[in-house]
N, C-alpha and C positions, 0 to 999 in steps of 0.2 A: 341650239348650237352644240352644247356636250354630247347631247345623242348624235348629232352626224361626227362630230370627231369620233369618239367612242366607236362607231362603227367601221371609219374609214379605218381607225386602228388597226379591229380586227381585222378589216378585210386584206390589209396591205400585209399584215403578218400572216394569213390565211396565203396569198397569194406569193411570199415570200417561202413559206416553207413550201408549198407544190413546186418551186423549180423543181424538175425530175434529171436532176444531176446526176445519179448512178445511170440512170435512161440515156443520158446525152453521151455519157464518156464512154460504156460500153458501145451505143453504137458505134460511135467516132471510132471505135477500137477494132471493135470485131466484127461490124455490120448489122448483127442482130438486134434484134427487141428482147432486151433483159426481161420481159414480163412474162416471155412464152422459153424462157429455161431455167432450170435449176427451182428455187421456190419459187419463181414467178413474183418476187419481189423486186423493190428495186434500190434496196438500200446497200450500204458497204460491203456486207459478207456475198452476198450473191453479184457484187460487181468484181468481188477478190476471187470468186472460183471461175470467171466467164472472161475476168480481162485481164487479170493478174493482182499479185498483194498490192503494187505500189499502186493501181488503179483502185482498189478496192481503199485504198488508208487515202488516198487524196478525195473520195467521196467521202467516206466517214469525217474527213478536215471540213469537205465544202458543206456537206449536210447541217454540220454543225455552228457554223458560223452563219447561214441563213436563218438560222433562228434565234441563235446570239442576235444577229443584227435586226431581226424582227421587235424582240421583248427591250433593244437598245432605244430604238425608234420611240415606242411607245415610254419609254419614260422619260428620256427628253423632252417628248412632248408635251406629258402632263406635268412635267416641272415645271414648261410653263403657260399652258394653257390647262386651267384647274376644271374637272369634269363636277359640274356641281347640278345633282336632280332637286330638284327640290330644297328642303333642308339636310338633304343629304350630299358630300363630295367622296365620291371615290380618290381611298387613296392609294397610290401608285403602288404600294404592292399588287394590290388589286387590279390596275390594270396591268400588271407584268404577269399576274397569274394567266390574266383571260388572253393576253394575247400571246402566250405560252401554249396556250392551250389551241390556238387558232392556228398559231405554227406547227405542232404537233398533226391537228387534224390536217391541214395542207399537205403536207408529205406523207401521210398513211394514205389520204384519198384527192390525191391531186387531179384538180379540173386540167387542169392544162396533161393530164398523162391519162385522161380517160377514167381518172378515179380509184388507178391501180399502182400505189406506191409501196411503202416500206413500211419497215413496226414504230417508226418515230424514235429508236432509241438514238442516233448522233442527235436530232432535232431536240429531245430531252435532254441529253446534256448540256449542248448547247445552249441552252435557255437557263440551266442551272448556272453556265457559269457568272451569266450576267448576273443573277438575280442573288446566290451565295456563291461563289467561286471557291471557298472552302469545301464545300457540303459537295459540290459537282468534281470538284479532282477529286477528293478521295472516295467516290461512284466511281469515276474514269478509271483509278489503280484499280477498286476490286474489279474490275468488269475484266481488265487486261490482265489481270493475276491470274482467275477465273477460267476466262478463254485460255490462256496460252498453257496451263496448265493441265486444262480436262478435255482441251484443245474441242471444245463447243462455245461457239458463239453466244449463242440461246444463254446459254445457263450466268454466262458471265453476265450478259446484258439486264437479265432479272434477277440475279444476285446483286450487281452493279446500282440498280436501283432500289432495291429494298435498302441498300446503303445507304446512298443520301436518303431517302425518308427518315432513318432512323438517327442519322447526323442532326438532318432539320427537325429532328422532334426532341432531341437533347438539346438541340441550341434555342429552342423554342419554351422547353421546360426552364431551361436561364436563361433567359429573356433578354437572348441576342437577335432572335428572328421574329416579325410579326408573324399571326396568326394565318395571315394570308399565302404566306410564302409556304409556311407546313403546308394548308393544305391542298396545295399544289401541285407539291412533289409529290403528297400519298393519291390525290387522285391521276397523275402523271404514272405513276410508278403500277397503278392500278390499270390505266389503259394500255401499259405497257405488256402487264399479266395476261391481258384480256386478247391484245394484238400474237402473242406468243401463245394461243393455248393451242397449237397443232404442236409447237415444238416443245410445249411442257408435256403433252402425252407422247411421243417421241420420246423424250427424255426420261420419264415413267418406266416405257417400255424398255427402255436400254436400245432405240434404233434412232435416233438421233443422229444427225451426218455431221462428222467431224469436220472442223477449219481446215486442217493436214493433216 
């Protein structure tokens, strides 16, 4: 019984973060397929150059809040239906990590978008807020400090999250956070590096495309 919960978990936060929201508003907007302009992504910043900022900050709100409401799901859940293998029970940190994680992959490689979405960074925050709400706004300020600043997205969005890791690893060294929840954000913040490395050599280079 814990393993078909556990699974539907992920699957429902796997399938909650593929809505391809930057997909649906750009068309709605401009007709196009956001996947065949600009990066070929289809997250916040490539919906703010193709449909405009207020279309671009209402995906970055809706991206975020489907994964919010993913990693919500699952812990209600397990609050109160307990995942127990064995003599082992997973605790809900734990499942907030993995269906973090399930939300995140949804939206970089969404089935319902043919497997071509975004870098996960609104999907990361969003899942940070539920999980530390601390640790995830102050990711969000440096990320908008960042951006609006060097006026690159990229740089805010992986400066933005080497932040909370280093939040949740100070609140984790005082033993405000489980160990679970660290390390989430550093392997979150790691797929994040990973989903951005055209735009960290980009960025290297000094040819990186500005936001304005």
């Amino acid at each position: 019984m814990s393993a078909v919960v556990l699974f539907g978990l992920l699957a429902l936060s796997y399938f909650l973060g593929s809505i391809p929201v930057g997909l649906l508003i750009s068309r709605w907007k401009t007709g196009a397929d956001l996947r065949k302009s600009g990066s070929g992504k289809t997250g916040a910043t490539n919906v703010m150059r193709s449909a405009g900022k207020k279309w671009g900050l209402l995906t970055l709100l809706l991206d975020g809040l489907k994964a919010a409401l993913a990693v919500l799901i699952a812990t209600m859940v397990v609050q109160v239906v307990p995942l127990v293998f064995g003599a082992v029970t997973l605790d809900v940190s734990i499942v907030q990590g993995l269906s973090g994680i399930a939300a995140i992959a949804g939206h970089n490689r969404p089935a319902l978008a043919g497997f071509k979405g975004g870098r996960g960074v609104s999907s990361f925050f969003g899942t940070m807020i539920v999980i530390n709400i601390a640790a995830g706004l102050f990711g969000i300020e440096v990320l908008a400090i960042v951006a609006l600043v060097s006026r690159r997205m990229s740089l805010g969005s992986l400066l933005g999250g080497v932040a909370t890791s280093v939040v949740m690893l100070v609140l984790y060294i005082t033993g405000w956070v489980p160990l679970a929840h660290l390390l989430y954000a550093i392997v979150a913040t790691g797929w994040l590096g990973v989903s951005h490395r055209d735009n960290i050599g980009r960025l290297w280079r000094g040819t990186e495309r500005q936001l304005f």
